[in-house]
C-alpha positions as CSV (number, residue, x, y, z in Angstrom):
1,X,0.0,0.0,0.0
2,X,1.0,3.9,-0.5
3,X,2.9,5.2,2.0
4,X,1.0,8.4,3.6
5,X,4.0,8.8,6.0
6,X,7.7,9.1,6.2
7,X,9.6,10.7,9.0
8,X,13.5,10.2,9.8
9,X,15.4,11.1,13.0
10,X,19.5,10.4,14.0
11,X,18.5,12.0,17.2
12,X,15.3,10.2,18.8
13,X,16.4,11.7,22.4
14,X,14.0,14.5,22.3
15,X,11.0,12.8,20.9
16,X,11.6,9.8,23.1
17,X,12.0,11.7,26.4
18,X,9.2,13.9,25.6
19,X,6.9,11.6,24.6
20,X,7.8,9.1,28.3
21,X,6.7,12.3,30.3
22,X,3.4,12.2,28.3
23,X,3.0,8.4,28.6
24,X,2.9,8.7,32.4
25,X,0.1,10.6,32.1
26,X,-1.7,9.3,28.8
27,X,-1.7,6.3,27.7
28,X,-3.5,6.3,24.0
29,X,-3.8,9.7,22.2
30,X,-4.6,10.8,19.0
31,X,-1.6,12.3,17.1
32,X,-2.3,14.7,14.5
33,X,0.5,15.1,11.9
34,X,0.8,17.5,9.2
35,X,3.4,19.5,7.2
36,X,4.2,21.6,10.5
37,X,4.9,18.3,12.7
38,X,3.2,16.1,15.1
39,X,1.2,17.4,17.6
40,X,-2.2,15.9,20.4
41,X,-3.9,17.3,22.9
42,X,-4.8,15.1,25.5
43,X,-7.2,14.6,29.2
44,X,-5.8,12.1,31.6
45,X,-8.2,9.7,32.7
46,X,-8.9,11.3,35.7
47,X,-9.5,15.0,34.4
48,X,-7.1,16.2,36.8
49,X,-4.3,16.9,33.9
50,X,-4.2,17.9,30.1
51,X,-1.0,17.8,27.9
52,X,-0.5,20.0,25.0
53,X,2.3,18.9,22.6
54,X,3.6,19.7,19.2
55,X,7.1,18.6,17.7
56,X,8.4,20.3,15.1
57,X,8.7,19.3,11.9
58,X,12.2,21.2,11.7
59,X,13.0,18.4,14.4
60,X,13.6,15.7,12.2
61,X,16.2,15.1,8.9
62,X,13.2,14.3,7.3
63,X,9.6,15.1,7.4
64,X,7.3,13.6,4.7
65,X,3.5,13.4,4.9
66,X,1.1,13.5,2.0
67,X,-2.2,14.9,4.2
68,X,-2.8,15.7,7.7
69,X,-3.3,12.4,9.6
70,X,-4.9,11.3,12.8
71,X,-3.3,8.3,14.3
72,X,-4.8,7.0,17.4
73,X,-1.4,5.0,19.0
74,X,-0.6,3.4,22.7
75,X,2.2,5.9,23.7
76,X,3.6,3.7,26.2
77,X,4.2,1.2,23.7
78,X,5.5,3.5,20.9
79,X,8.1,4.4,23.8
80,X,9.3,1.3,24.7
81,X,9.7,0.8,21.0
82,X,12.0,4.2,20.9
83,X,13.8,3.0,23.9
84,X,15.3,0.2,22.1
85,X,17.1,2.6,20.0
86,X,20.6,3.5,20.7
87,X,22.4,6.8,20.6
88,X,23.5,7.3,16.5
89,X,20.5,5.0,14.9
90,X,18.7,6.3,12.6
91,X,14.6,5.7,13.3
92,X,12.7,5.8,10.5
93,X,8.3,6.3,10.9
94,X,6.4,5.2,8.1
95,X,2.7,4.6,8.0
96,X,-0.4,3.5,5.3
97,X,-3.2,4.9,6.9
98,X,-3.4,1.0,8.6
99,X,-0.7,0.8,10.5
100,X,2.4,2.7,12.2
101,X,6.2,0.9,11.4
102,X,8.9,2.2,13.5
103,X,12.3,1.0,12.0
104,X,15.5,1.1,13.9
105,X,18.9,1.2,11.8
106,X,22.1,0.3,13.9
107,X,24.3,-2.4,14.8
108,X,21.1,-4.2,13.8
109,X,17.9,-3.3,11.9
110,X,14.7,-3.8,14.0
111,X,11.2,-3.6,12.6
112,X,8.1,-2.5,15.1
113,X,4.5,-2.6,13.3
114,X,2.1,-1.1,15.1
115,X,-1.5,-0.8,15.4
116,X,-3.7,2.8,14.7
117,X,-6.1,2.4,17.3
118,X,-10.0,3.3,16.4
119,X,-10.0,6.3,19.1
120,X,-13.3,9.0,19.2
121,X,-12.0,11.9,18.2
122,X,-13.1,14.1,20.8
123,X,-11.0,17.4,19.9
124,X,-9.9,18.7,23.1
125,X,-9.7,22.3,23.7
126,X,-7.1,24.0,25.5
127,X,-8.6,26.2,28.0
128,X,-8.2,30.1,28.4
129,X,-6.3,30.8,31.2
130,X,-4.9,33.7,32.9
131,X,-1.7,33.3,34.8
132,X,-0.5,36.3,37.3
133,X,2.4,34.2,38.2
134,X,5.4,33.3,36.1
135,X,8.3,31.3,37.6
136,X,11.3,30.6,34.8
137,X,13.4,27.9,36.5
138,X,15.7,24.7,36.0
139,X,13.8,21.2,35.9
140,X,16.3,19.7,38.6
141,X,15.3,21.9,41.2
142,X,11.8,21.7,40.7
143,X,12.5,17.5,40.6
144,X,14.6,18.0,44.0
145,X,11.7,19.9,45.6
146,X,8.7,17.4,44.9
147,X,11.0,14.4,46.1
148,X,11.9,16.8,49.2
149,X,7.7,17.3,49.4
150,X,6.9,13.9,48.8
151,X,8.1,13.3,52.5
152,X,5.8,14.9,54.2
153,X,3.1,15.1,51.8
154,X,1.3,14.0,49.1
155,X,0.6,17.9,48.7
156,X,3.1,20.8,47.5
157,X,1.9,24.4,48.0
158,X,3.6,27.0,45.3
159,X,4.4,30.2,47.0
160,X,5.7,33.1,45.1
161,X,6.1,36.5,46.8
162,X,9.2,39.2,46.9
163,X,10.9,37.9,44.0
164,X,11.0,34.1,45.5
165,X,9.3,30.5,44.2
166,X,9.3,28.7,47.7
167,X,7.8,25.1,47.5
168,X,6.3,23.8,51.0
169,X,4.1,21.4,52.8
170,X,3.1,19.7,56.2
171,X,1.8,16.5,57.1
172,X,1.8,14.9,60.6
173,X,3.3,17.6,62.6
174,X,6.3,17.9,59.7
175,X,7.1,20.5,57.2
176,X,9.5,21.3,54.8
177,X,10.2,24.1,52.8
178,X,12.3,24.7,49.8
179,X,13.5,28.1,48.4
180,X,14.4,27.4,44.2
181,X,17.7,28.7,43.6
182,X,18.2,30.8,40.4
183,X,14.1,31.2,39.7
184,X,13.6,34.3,38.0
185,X,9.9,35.4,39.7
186,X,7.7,37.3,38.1
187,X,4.2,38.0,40.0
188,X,3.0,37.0,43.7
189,X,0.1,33.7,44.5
190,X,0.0,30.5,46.3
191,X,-1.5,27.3,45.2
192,X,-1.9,23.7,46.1
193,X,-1.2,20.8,43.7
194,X,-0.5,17.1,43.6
195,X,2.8,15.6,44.3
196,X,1.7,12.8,42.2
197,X,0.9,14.7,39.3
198,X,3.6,17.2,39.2
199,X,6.2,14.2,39.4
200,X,4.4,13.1,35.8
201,X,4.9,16.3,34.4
202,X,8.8,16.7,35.2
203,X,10.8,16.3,32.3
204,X,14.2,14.5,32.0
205,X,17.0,15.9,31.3
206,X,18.3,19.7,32.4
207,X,15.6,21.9,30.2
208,X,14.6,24.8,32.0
209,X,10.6,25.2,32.0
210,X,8.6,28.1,32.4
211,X,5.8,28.0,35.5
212,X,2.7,29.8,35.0
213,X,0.1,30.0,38.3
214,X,-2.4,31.7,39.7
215,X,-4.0,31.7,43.5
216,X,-5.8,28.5,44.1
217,X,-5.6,27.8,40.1
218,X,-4.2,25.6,37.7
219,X,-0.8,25.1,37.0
220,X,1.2,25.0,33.6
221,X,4.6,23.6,33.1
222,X,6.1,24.9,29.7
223,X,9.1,23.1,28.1
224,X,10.1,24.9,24.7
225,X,13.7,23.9,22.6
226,X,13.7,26.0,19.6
227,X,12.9,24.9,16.5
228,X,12.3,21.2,18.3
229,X,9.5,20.9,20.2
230,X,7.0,22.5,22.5
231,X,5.8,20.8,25.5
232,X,3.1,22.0,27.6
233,X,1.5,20.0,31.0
234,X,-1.4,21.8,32.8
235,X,-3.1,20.7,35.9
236,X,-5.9,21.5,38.9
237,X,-5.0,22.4,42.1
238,X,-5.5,21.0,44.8
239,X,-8.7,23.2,47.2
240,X,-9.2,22.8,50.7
241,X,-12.6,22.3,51.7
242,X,-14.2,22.7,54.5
């Protein structure tokens, strides 16, 4: 059959990596690929978080497809499949409209077929939200504080106020608090989210991500690498009631 689909990486770090944050929160999604890249947007099961991704087409050494597809595919699979690529292969994406080959060129040449899974294409719209709090940081310290969190709580509170992003939290009579070094503050509000969720939307790796918040309102973690990919996690927080 004709080939609708032909995409070719050396460098399968980004996608891989990007796309293992999204399969800890998803696990099938509809991709939507078109001359610009691939791209999904995307409700956990729980409607607690959303992911909003797109990877460029620039990404890739080369970037072939003859319409816009949807292909409904088990991320989780499709990243184990990555994962069995080495550093220096060269992946290779092709797909019919039937189903999704993933080939891997090495030492050794490994085919993966894949199935499209019939999804309902519910489109997903990303919500309008407006952020009066915008904390530019490093991804390791933001890992180090929810692991720091995680022992007292299964709840982190944001704080931002005189030029400081100060993650805290108590449990049991314990607290812990944790100033992020380097964070470049812009705007004051404090917020509660999941320790669970915000360990899914940490990306590997040293990127730097953008933190957008409001009081008592959801979060959004952007990841952005020029001219590569644009990786966006939102979330609910976390309300006390009474």
């Amino acid at each position: 059959m004709r080939l609708m689909l032909k995409i070719v990486t050396k460098d399968i770090s980004d996608f891989r990596d990007t796309l293992d944050a999204i399969s800890s929160l998803i696990t099938e999604a509809i991709f939507k690929i078109n001359s610009n890249g691939i791209g999904l947007v995307a409700i956990d099961p729980a409607s607690v978080g959303m992911v909003v991704y797109n990877m460029f087409a620039s990404a890739f050494d080369t970037f072939k497809v003859e319409k816009e597809m949807s292909l409904g595919l088990n991320v989780g699979q499709l990243v184990s499949v990555l994962k069995r690529a080495s550093a220096g292969d060269e992946v290779e994406f092709t797909s019919d409209g039937e189903k999704f080959t993933v080939v891997i060129k090495g030492k050794s040449k490994k085919k993966f077929v894949m199935p499209i899974i019939d999804m309902r294409e519910n489109e997903q719209k990303v919500p309008n939200l407006e952020f009066f709090v915008t904390v530019d940081t490093n991804v390791s310290y933001l890992k180090d504080a929810i692991k720091d969190v995680n022992m007292v709580s299964d709840c982190a509170m944001f704080v931002s106020k005189g030029g400081k992003f100060i993650i805290k939290a108590e449990g049991d009579g314990s607290e812990v608090e944790i100033e992020i070094p380097e964070a470049k503050v812009n705007g004051e509000g404090t917020a509660k989210y999941a320790t669970d969720y915000l360990e899914k939307m940490i990306l590997k790796g040293g990127n730097d991500v953008r933190i957008r918040y409001s009081d008592d309102y959801p979060v959004e973690f952007e990841y952005v690498v020029k001219d590569k990919y644009k990786l966006q996690f939102i979330l609910a927080p976390r309300v006390d009631t009474a």
